[in-house]
N, C-alpha and C positions, 0 to 999 in steps of 0.2 A: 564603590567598586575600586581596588585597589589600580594603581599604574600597568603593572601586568597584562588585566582583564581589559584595559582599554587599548591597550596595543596588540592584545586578539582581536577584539572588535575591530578595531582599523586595519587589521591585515586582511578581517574575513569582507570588512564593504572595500576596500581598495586595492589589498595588495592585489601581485599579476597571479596567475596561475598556482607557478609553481611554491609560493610566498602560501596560498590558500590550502594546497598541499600536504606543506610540511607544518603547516601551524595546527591543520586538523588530525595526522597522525600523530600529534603530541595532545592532543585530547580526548584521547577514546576514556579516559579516567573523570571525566570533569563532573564537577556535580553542581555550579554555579549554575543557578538558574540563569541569567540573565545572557551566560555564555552557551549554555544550552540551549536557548528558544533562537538566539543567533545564529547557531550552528543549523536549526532544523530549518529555518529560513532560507538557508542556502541551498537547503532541495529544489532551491527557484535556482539556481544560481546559472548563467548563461552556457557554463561550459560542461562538458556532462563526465570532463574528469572529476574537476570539483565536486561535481553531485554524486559521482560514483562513491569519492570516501570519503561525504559526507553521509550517505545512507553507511559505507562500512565505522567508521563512528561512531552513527547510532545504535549500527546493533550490535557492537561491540563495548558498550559502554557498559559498564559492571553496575551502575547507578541503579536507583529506580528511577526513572526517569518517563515512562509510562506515560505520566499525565501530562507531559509537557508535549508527549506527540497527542496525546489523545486532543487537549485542550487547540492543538494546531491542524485537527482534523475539519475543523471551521475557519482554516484561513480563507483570505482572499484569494491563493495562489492554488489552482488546481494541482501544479505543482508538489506545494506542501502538502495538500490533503492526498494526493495519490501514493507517494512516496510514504510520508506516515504511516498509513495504511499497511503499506509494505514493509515497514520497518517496524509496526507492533508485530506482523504476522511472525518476521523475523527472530522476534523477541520472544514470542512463545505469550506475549500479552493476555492471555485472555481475559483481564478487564475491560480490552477493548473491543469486545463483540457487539455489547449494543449500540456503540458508536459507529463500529462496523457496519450494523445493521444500516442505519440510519443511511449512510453514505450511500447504499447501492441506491436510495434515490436524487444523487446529485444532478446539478445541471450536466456537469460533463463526463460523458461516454470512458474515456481515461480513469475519472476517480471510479466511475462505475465498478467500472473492470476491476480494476486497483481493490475496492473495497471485497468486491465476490467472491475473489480470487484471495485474498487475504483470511475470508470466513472459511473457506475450503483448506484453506492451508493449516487454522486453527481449528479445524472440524468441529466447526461450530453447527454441531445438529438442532443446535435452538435457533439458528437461522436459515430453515429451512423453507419458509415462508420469502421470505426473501431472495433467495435464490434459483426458487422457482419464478419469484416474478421477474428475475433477471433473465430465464430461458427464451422467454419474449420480450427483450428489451429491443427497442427500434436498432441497434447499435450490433453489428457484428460481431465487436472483438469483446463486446459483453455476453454477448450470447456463451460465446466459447469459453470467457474466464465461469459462466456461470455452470457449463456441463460437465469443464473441468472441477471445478467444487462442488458438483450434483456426486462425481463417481468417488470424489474423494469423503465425503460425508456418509456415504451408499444412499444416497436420496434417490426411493423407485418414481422415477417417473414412466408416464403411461402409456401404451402403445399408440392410441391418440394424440400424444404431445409428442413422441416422438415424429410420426407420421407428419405434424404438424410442423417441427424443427429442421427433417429431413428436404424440405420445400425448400431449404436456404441455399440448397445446390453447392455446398465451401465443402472441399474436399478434407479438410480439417476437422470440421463438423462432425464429417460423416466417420471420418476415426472414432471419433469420441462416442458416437454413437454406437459404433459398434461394440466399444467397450461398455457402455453402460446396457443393453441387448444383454450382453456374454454372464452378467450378473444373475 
């Protein structure tokens, strides 16, 4: 790795904010791997400017770069994998549906959402299975990322599950419900 690529590296672990900033608006072009997996790592990043345009970034990046969120769809950082997630969908990815897939059954509530919501967004009617079992996820705001990709995919669900989802009393819910009824 050339001098350059390491004094991105050292601005994206130490520099202050604004330092994180302007080094990432000067790479939405980059195709180094090594400055790309550092970059997607900072969807951890403490402050949520920083993460703001490091998700605009990545889905700005002209690259294929694909596999480098797909492959960070298994970090450690729920962070990483929710954002991802949201940055394939941005992308228009769709080699990352069965990854997608995979994700609505993370540990956490957040990636959950992040990934259903992402399948919904790539109208991914092959995960349809999925999505439904996101309608009964123990998790609220999975619930709702999962009715909002039920009505965006047109996935009929049944007056029984509705009746059944209706029980959640979230007046949000009940929006959503009504749109998928009006279908």
């Amino acid at each position: 790795m050339n001098e350059s690529f390491e004094k991105i590296i050292q601005i994206l672990d130490l520099g202050s904010k604004k330092e994180k900033i302007d080094v990432l608006e000067s790479l939405i072009d980059i195709n180094e791997p090594q400055i790309i997996n550092k970059i997607i790592s900072k969807l951890d990043d403490p402050d949520i400017e920083v993460r703001g345009e490091v998700f605009s970034a990545l889905v700005l990046n002209n690259n294929k770069i694909a596999r480098f969120l797909i492959d960070n769809l298994n970090s450690e950082s729920k962070n990483v994998r929710g954002f991802s997630a949201l940055v394939l969908a941005n992308r228009k990815d769709l080699d990352a549906i069965p990854s997608l897939i995979n994700l609505t059954k993370d540990s956490s509530s957040m990636v959950r959402s992040c990934a259903v919501g992402a399948l919904g967004y790539l109208n991914a009617k092959n995960a349809q299975q999925a999505i439904h079992d996101c309608l009964f996820d123990s998790n609220l705001e999975v619930k709702k990322s999962a009715l909002k990709a039920a009505i965006d995919i047109d996935y009929k669900i049944s007056e029984k599950e509705i009746n059944e989802i209706t029980k959640e009393g979230d007046d949000e819910i009940t929006s959503l419900l009504t749109l998928v009824k009006k279908r």
